[in-house]
C-alpha positions in Angstrom: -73.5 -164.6 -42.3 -75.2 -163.0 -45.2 -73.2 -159.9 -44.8 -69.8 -162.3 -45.4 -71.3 -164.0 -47.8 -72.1 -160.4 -49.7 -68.8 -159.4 -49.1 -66.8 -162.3 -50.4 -68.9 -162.4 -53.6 -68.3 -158.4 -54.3 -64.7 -159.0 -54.0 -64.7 -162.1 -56.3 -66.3 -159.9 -58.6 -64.3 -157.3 -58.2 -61.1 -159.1 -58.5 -62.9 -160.9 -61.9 -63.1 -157.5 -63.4 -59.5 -157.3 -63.9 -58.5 -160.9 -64.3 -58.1 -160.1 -67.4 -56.4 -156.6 -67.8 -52.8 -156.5 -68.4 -50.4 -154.1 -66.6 -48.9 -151.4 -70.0 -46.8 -148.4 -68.3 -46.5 -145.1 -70.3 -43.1 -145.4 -72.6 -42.1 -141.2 -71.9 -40.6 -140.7 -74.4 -43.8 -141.4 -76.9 -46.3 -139.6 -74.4 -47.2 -136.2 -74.7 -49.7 -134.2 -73.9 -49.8 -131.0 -76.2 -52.6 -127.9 -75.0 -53.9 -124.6 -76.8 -55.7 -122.0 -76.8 -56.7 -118.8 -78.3 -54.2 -115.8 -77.2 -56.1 -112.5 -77.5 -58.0 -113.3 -80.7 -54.5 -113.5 -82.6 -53.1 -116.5 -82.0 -53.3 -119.8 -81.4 -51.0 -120.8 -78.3 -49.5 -124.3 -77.8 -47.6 -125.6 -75.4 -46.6 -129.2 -74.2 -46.4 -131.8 -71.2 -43.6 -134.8 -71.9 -41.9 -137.5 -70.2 -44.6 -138.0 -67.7 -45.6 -141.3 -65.7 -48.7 -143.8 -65.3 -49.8 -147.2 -66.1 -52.9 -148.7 -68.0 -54.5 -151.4 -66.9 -55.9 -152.8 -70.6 -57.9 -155.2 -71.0 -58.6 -155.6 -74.6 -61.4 -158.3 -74.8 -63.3 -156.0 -72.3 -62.3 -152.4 -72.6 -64.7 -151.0 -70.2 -63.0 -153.0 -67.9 -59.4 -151.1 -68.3 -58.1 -148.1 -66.5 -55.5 -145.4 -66.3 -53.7 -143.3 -63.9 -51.2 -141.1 -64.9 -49.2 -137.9 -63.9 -46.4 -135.3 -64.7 -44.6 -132.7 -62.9 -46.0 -129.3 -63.5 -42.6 -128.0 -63.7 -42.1 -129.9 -67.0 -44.3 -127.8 -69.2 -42.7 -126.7 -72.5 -43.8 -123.5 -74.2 -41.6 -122.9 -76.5 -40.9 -119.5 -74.9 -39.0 -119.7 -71.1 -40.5 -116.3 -69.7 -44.1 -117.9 -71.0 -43.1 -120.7 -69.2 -41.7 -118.7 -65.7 -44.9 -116.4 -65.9 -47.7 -119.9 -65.4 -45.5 -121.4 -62.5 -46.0 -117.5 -60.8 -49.0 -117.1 -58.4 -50.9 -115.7 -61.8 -51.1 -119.7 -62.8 -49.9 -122.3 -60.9 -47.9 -120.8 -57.8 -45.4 -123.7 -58.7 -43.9 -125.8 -55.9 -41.2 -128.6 -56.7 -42.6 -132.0 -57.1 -46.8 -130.3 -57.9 -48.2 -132.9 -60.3 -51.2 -133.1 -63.0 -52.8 -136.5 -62.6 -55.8 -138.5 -64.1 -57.1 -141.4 -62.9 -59.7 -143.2 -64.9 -63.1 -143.8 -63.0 -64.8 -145.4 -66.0 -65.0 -146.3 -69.2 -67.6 -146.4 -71.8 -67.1 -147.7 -75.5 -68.4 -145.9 -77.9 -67.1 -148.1 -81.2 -64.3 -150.5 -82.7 -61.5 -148.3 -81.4 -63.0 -145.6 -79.6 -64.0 -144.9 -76.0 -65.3 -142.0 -73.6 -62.7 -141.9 -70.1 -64.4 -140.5 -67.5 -61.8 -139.4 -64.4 -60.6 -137.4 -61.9 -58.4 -134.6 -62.9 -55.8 -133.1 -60.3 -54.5 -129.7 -61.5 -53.6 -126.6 -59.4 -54.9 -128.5 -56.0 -58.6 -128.8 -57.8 -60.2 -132.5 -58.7 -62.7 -131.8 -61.3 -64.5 -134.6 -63.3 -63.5 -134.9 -67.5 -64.1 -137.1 -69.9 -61.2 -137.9 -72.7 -62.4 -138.6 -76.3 -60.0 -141.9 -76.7 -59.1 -143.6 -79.6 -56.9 -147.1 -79.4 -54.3 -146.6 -82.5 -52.6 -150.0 -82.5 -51.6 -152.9 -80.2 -48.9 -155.1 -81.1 -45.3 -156.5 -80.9 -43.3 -153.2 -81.2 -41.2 -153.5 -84.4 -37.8 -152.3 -82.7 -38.5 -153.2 -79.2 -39.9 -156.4 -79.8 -42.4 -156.5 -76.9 -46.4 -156.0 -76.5 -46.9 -152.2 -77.1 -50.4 -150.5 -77.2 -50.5 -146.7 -78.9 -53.8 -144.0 -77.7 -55.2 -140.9 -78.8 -57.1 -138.6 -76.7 -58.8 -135.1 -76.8 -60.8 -132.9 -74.6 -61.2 -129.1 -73.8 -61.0 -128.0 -70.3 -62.2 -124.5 -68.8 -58.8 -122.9 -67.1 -61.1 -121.0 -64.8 -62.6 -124.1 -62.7 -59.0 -124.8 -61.9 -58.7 -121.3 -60.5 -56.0 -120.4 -63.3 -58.5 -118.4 -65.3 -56.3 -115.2 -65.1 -56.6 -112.5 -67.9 -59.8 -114.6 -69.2 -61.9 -114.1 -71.4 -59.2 -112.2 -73.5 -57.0 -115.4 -73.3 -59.6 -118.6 -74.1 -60.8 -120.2 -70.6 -61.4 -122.9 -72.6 -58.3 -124.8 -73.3 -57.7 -127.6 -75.8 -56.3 -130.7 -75.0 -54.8 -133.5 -77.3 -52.8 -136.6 -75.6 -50.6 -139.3 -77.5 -49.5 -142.1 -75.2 -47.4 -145.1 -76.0 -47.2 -147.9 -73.8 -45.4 -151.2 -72.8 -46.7 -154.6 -71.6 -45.4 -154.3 -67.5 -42.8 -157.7 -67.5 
């Protein structure tokens, strides 16, 4: 009886977490996410991730209480130069397959201000999960001006190290660390 009892109270508190959170999926044509890092002490390199998926469960009286779960198609990376862009998805990066996705999925959340907040999730890239924490800032939520529906705007940073996602190749002459700025828009889910 105790055991029931336990377990109908966790999930009432469990479902209470999120009474409040409101679905937002990613608008992709707002959401990038835009990497570089240091090419042979001569340049910086940049490159970009667009048009991508996820949704954000927001909950903006609580923010600890919101999550996010994206993804994008490796496939999709821009680099601004094609045989850059042919040479990761080779077996010296990514050993591309059709339909191989980057995803993060939120596992908490702690607020660190007004507008600001450490992510902490699980990110999926070259068939390794690996624990990161995004440096998030909440821009703006609001009625969108053209859309005229709730809209909610982020900013994000963090540096990840290539190599623990086994695509450190010709490191440390190209950075291992890589870093990592994301803009998401998103919509209130109808």
């Amino acid at each position: 009886m105790k055991s029931t009892l336990l377990a109908a109270a966790l999930a009432v508190s469990a479902t209470s977490a999120f009474a409040s959170a409101e679905k937002y999926v990613l608008d992709p044509s707002h959401s990038q996410v835009v990497f570089n890092y240091n090419h042979l002490g001569f340049s910086t390199t940049t490159g970009m991730f667009s048009g991508f998926e996820g949704e954000i469960m927001f909950d903006q009286e609580n923010p600890a209480d919101s999550s996010v779960s994206v993804s994008m198609p490796v496939v999709e990376m821009i680099t601004g130069w094609k045989p850059r862009e042919d040479h990761f998805m080779t077996e010296d990066f990514f050993g591309v397959a059709e339909g191989d996705l980057i995803s993060f999925t939120s596992t908490g959340i702690e607020v660190t201000g007004d507008n600001t907040a450490n992510i902490t999730g699980d990110l999926t890239m070259n068939g390794v999960t690996k624990s990161v924490v995004l440096d998030a800032k909440l821009n703006q939520v609001g009625e969108h001006p053209m859309a005229g529906k709730p809209w909610a705007g982020f900013d994000a940073t963090t540096t990840l190290v290539r190599s623990e996602f086994d695509l450190g190749q010709f490191a440390p002459f190209v950075s291992d660390e890589v870093e990592v700025r994301i803009s998401v828009e998103a919509q209130k889910a109808e």
